[in-house]
Every structure is written in C-alpha cells, then in structure tokens.
VMD Tcl script that draws the C-alpha trace (Angstrom):
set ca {
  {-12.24 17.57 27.49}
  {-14.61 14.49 27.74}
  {-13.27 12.02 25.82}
  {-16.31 11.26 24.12}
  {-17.13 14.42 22.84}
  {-14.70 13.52 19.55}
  {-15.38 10.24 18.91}
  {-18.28 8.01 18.27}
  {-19.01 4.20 18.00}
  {-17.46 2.41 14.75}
  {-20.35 1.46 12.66}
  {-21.83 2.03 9.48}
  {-23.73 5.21 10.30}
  {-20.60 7.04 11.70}
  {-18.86 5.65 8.68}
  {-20.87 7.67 6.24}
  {-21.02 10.69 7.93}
  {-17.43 10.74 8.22}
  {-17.49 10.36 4.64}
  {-19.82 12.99 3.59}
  {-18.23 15.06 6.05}
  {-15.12 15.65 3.95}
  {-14.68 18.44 1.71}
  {-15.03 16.19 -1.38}
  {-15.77 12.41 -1.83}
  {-12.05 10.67 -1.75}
  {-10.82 8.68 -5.32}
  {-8.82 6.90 -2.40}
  {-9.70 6.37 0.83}
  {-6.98 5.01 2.59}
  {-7.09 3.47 6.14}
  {-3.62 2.83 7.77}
  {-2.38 0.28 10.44}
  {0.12 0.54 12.98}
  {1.44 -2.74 12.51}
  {0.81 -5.50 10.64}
  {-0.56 -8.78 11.05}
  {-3.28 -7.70 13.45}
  {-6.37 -10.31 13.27}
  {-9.09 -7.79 14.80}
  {-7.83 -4.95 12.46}
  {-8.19 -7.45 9.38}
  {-11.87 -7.91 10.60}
  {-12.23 -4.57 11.00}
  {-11.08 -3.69 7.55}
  {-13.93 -6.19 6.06}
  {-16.25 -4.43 7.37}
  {-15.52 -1.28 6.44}
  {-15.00 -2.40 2.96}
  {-18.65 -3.84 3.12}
  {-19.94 -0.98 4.08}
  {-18.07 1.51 1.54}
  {-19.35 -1.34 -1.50}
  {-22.82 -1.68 0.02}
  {-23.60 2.05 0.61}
  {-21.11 4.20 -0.75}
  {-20.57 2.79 -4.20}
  {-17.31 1.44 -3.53}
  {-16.14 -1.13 -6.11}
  {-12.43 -1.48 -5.54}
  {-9.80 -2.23 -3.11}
  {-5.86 -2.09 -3.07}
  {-3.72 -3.47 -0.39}
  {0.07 -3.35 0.56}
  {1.15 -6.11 -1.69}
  {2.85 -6.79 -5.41}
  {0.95 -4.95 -8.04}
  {1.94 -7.94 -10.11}
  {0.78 -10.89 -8.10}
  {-2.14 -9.24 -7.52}
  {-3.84 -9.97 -10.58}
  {-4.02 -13.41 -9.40}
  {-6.01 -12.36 -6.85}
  {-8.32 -9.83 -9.05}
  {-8.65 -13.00 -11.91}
  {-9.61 -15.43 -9.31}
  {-12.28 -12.24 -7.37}
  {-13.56 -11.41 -11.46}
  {-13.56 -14.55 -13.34}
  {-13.07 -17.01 -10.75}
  {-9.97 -18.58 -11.86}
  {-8.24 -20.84 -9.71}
  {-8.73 -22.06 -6.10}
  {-8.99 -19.49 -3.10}
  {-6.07 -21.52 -1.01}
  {-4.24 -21.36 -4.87}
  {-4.78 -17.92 -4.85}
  {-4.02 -16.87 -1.19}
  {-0.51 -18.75 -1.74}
  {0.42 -17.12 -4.87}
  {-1.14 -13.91 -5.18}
  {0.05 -11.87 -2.42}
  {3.56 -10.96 -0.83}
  {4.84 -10.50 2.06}
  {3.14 -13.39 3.98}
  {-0.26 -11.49 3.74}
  {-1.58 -14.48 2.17}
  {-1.81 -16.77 5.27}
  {-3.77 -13.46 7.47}
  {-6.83 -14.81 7.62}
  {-8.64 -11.46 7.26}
  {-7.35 -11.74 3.53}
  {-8.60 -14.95 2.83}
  {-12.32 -14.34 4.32}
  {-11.85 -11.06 2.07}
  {-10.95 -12.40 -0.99}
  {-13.56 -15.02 -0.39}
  {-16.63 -12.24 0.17}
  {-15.50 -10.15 -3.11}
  {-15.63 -13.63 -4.96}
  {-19.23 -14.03 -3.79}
  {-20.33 -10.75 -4.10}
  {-19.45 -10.66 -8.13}
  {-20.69 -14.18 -8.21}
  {-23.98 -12.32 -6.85}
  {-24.07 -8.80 -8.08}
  {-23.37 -7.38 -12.29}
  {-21.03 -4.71 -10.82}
  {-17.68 -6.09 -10.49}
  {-15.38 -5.74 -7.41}
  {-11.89 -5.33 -8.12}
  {-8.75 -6.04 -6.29}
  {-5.43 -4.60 -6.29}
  {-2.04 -4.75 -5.34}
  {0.18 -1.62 -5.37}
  {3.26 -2.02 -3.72}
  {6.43 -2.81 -6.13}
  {8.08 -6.13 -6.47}
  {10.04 -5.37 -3.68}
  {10.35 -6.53 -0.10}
  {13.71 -6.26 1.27}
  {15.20 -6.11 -1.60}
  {14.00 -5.62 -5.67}
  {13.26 -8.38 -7.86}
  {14.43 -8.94 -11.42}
  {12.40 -6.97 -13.89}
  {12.69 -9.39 -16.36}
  {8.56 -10.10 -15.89}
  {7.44 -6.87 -15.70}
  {9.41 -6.03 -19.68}
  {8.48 -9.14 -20.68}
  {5.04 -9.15 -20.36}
  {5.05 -5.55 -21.82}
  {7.07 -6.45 -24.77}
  {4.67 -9.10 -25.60}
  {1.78 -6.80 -25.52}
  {2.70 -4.58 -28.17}
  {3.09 -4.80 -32.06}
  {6.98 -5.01 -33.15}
  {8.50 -3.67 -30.45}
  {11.93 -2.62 -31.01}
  {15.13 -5.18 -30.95}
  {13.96 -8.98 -29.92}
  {13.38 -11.24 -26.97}
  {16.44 -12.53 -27.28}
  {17.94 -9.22 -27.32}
  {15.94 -8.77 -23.93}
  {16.71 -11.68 -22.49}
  {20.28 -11.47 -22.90}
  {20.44 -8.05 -21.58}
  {18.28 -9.58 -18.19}
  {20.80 -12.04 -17.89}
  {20.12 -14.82 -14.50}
  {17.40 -13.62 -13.01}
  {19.69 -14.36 -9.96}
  {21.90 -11.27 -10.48}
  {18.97 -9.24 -9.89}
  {17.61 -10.42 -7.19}
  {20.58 -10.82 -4.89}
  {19.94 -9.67 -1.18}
  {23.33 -9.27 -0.52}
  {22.84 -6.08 -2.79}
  {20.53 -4.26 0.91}
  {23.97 -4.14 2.48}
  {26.78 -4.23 -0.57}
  {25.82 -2.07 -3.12}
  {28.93 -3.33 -4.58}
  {26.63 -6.40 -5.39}
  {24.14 -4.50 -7.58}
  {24.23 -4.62 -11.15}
  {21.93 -1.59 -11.37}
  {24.21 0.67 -13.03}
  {25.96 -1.60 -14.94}
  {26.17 -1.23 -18.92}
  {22.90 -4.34 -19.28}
  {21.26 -2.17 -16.91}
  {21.49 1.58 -18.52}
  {20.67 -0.45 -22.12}
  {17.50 -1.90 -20.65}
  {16.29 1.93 -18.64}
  {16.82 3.05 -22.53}
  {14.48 -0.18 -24.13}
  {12.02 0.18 -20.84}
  {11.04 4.10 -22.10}
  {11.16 3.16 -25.63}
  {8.73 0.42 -24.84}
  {6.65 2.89 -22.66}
  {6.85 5.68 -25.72}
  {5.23 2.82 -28.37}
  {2.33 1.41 -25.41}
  {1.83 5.01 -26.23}
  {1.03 5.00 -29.92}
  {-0.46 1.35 -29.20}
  {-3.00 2.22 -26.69}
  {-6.00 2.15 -28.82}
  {-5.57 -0.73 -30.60}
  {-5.74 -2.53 -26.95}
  {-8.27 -4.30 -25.28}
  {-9.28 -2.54 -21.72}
  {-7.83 -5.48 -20.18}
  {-4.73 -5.08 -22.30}
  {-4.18 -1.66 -21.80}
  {-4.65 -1.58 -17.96}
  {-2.04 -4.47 -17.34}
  {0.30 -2.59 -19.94}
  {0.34 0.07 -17.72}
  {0.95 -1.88 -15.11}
  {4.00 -3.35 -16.66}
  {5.64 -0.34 -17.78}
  {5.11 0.99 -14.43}
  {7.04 -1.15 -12.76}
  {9.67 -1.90 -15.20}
  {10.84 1.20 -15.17}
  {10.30 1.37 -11.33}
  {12.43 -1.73 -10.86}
  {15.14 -0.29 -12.75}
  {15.33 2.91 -11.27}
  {15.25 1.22 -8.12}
  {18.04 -1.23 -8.50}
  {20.00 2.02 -10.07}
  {20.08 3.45 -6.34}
  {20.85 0.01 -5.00}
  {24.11 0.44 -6.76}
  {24.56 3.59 -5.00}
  {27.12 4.45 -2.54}
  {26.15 7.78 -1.38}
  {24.38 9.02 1.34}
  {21.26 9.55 -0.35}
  {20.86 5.86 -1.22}
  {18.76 4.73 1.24}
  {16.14 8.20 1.22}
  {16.06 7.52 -2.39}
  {14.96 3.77 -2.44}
  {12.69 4.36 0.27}
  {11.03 7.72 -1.59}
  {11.39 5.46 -4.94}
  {9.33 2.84 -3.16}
  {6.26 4.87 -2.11}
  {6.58 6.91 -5.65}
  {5.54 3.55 -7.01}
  {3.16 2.88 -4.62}
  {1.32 6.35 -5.52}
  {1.86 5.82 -9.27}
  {-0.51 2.21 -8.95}
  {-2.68 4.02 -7.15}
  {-3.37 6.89 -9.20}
  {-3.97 3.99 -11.65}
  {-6.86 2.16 -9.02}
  {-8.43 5.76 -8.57}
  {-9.10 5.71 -12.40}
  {-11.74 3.01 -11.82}
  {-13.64 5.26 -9.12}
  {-13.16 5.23 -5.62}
  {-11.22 2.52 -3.87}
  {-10.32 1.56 -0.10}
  {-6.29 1.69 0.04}
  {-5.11 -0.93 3.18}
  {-1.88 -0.33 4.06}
  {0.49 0.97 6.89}
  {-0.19 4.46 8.56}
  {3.68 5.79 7.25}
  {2.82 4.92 3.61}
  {0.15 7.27 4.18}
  {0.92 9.90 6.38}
  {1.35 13.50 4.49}
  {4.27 14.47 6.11}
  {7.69 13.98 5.55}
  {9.24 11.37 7.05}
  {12.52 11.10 9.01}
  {14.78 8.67 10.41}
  {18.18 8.30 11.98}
  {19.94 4.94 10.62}
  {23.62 5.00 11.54}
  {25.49 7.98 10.62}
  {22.49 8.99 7.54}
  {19.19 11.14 8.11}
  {16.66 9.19 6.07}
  {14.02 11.88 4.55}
  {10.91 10.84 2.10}
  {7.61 11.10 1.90}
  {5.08 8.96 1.69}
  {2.62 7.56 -0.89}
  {0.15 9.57 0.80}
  {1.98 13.04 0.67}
  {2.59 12.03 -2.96}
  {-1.30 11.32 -3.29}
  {-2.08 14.59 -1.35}
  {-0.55 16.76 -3.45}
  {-1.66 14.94 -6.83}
  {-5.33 14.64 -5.38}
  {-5.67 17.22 -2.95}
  {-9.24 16.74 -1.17}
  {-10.27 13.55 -3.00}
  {-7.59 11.73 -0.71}
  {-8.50 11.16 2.53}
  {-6.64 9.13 5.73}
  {-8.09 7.27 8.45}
  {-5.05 5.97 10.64}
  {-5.74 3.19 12.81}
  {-4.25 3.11 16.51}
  {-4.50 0.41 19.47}
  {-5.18 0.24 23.23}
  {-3.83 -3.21 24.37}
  {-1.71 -4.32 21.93}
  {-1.21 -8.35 22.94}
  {0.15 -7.31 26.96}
  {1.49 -4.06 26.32}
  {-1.18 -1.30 28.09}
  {-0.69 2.04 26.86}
  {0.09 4.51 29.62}
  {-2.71 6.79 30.29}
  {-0.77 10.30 29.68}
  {-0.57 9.27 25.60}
  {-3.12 9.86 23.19}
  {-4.03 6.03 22.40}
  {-4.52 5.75 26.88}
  {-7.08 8.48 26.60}
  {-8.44 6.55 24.15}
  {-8.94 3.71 25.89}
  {-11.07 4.85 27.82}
  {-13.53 5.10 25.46}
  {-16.86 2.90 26.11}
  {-16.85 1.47 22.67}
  {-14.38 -1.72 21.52}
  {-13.75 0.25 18.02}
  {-14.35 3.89 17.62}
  {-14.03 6.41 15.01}
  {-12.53 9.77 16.46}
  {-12.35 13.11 14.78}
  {-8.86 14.02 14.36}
  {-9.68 17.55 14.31}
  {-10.96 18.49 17.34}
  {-8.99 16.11 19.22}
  {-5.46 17.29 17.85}
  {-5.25 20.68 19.88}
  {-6.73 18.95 23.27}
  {-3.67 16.56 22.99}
  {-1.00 18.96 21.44}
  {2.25 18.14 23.69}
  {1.33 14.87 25.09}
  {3.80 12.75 24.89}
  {4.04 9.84 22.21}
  {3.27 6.59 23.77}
  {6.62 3.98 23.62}
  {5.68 0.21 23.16}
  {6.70 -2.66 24.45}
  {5.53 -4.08 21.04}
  {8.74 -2.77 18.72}
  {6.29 -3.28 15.65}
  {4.04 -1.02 16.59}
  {3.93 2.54 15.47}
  {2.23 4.97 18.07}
  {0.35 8.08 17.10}
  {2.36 11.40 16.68}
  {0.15 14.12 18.76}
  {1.93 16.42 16.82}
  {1.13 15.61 13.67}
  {-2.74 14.46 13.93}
  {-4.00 17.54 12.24}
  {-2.60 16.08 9.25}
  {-4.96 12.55 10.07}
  {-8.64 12.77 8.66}
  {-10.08 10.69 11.00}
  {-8.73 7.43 13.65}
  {-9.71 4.29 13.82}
  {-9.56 3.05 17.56}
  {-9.48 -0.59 18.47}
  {-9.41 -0.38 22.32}
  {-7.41 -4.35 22.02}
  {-5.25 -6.04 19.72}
  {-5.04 -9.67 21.15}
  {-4.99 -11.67 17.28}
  {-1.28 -10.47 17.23}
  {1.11 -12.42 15.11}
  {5.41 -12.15 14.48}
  {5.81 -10.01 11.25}
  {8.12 -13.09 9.83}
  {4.47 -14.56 9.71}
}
mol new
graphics top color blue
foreach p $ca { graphics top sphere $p radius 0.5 }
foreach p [lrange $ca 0 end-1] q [lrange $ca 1 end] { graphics top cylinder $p $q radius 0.2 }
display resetview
C-alpha cells in the first residue's frame, strides 16, 4: 500500500470533502486528541473551526470543560462581558484556560460576532467534575431561582446542601466512606432535584430562550451531580465503571443539548469519543463504559461523526515504524487527513505503538473502522505537563 493513497494534505478543501463525504451532515462533529495540552493540535483545532464557521455553516463549538463555567466564556464570546484574561481564568476547568490555543480561540469567536449578525456560541459539556464531583448546591440553586414557587424554600435547600465542603471532599476518590452521597440530605435532595425538573417542565413556556436553555442546563447537572456522588458512596465493584459511564452520560446529555442549535465542533479527548466500549484493568476491577461518543452514536446514528487525532514525534518520543502512527509519518505533509476506511484493513494486526510519553494514547489498529476519519500531525513539539 502507498501510504499516500489514503490520506491527503490537511486543508480546507480536504476538509469539506470529508464532510460531504459522510452519509449525512453530522449535528456533532467531534475531533479527538490523544493527549492534552498539545500547542500545534490547539492551532490546528482553530483552524478547523474557521473553516467549518466560514464554509460549512458552523456556528457552535463545545470543548472538554464545565458546562457551567462555560457560560462565562459564551457571555463574554455573545455579549462581550468581561475581560478575555477574566474570562480565560474563570471560565474553563481543568487548566484549559492558560492553553493558549483557547485564548486565541475565544478571542477570534469574540471578533467574529463583533463582525458578523450570526452569533457563535461556545460551550462547555463536561460535568463539574475533575477528580472528584463538586457540590451541587449551584447547579439547584440557580434552577430553583428560575422557576415560579418551586416547592419547599431556599432555606429548606440550603440546609439540606449543608458546607459546600462535605461535598466536595477528595478524600471521597479513594474512601467512599467519605461520601455523603447516599446519606438521608442526599436521597431528600435526588427527590427535590426531579420535582424541580418535573415543574421546569410545566414552566418552559413562560421562559425566555435564554432562560430555558440555562434551566436545562441546571437540571442537567443537578441531577448528574447527585447521581454521581450516589456511586461515590459506593463500595462495590461497579463503582468506578459507573462514575466513569455516569461521567460521559453527562457529557452526551450537554451535547445533545449543543446539537439543538445546529451543528457544532465537539473538542475533546479521542476515548470520550470512541464508539466502542471501553476497558480497563485497575487493581483487582475490570472497568467497562462507553463513551460519550457510543452514547452519541446510538442517539444520532449518522449525524455523529469522529475525526481522532494521532501524532508522529510527540516532544522526543519517535514512533517506531511497524505502528500505524510510523507509517504515518512518513507522509509528505506536516498535518494530514487520512481515510480511516481504507486504511483500517491495510493495518489490521499491526501492533499498537507504546510511548515513551505515558499521556499519550496511541491508535488501536483494531478498532479504526470505528474512526471516521484521522487527523495526523507528523510532530508534537508545543508539549506541556497535564498538571498545566
């Protein structure tokens, strides 16, 4: 097989015909990385994004962050509220604040709507959670005060939230002892949190759009959160396949949400959107889930679609030349777009590349028939710790 053959240069013109190639135009398109905190990839990502807004009527984009601190982020791209250095500081978790692919991005969607009547739109859709879940005293909260006499009162609420403290313990990853999740507060408030959701219900019209969308957004992850912290007070084998499947069930939940306002560029990594199960051996437990993509898959069928990302050189680390990202590098082109399709039975039982980079997350060759499309960046040099 030449190489070349199933792949072409990265640009705008093999953008597009991948797209229209696809059985149906994706809600969510969602392009994967193997790690994070790649600079080149975070270019690369802008790029595309332009593209999908400047030709292919793209209007929205949702990234691997808090669905609630987002909003900062979407107020300050919409309305321009705040300060960019404001806004990179508070509106997105997990460090991804201080990549500077966010901050050029968050700056060109600012200027765009400053520019253009159609509005861009930013998203977060992970949970509240990082290593552990946050209180979901916010998230009820802000619901609560959205809708018209809701039942008991915010006292009431607040007393059954208690220290915010309680909640957020990360002691609770390791001691599920710790966790208040299924404590009597906690089964009172899963009870309030789907009454609340019921009356949003009978409320919905009397909303503004704005109101109704961030409603949404609240009941989602209320009851998220508490279903989450529930299994955090598990001690069962199960606990840990059920926080990580409750995770990406979020995850797909806000993004079914996004997809309502047409279709939208999802940024995260490639496992929260592979389609097939995942597994993993942690101590004496098989971890099994799947992924916000398999959820998305089978809720959207052809209109989602995947483009993983892989690397050549990632910082020193060369991949060998018998795995799938070696062939690739030998490719003429610093980013290329391969077809997944025709290159998955040339490379069916080639081994799966090991790196030296423990972050990184090589390409399965037995899985890529489940991949739209790849995303090759022959080196990754802008590569920073994941504690940021």
């Amino acid at each position: 097989m030449d190489i070349q053959d199933v792949a072409r240069p990265l640009d705008g013109a093999g953008l597009s015909a991948f797209l229209h190639s696809l059985p149906a135009r994706p809600d969510l398109l969602g392009l994967g990385e193997p790690r994070h905190f790649v600079g080149e990839l975070g270019e690369v990502r802008n790029d595309i994004f332009r593209h999908l807004v400047e030709h292919e009527g793209y209007r929205s984009l949702a990234v691997e962050s808090d669905c609630l601190l987002g909003t900062i982020v979407d107020d300050y791209v919409t309305t321009g509220a705040g300060t960019l250095d404001d806004v990179l500081e508070r509106g997105f978790s997990h460090r991804f604040g201080t990549a500077p692919g966010n901050r050029e991005l968050v700056r060109w969607m600012r200027a765009y709507n400053q520019d253009h009547d159609g509005e861009l739109r930013f998203f977060g859709f992970d949970g509240p959670l990082e290593y552990w879940a946050a209180s979901p005293r916010e998230a009820l909260t802000a619901l609560y005060d959205l809708l018209d006499d809701p039942p008991g009162t915010r006292e009431s609420l607040d007393a059954l939230l208690g220290p915010d403290e309680r909640w957020s313990d990360p002691a609770t990853v390791m001691d599920p002892a710790r966790s208040i999740g299924q404590s009597a507060d906690a089964r009172r408030l899963r009870v309030l949190a789907d009454d609340l959701l019921a009356l949003l219900d009978t409320q919905l019209p009397g909303l503004s759009a704005r109101d109704r969308e961030r409603a949404r957004r609240y009941g989602r992850t209320a009851v998220g959160l508490l279903r989450y912290h529930h299994w955090m007070a598990d001690t069962s084998p199960a606990r840990i396949s059920r926080l990580s499947g409750l995770r990406d069930a979020m995850m797909a939940a806000n993004l079914l949400a996004v997809a309502e306002h047409g279709p939208a560029l999802v940024f995260t990594h490639n496992l929260h959107l592979q389609r097939r199960q995942s597994v993993m051996s942690l101590g004496e437990h098989e971890v099994r889930m799947w992924s916000a993509g398999a959820i998305l898959s089978a809720r959207l069928g052809d209109r989602f679609a995947f483009l993983a990302t892989a690397f050549g050189t990632v910082g020193d680390d060369v991949p060998p030349g018998d795995t799938v990202e070696g062939l690739l590098a030998t490719l003429p082109w610093d980013t290329a777009l391969v077809d997944t399709h025709r290159l998955a039975p040339e490379v069916a039982g080639t081994a799966a590349r090991v790196s030296a980079d423990f972050a990184y997350f090589p390409l399965d060759p037995a899985h890529l028939d489940t991949i739209d499309g790849i995303v090759f960046l022959k080196h990754a040099r802008d590569v920073r710790e994941l504690n940021g």
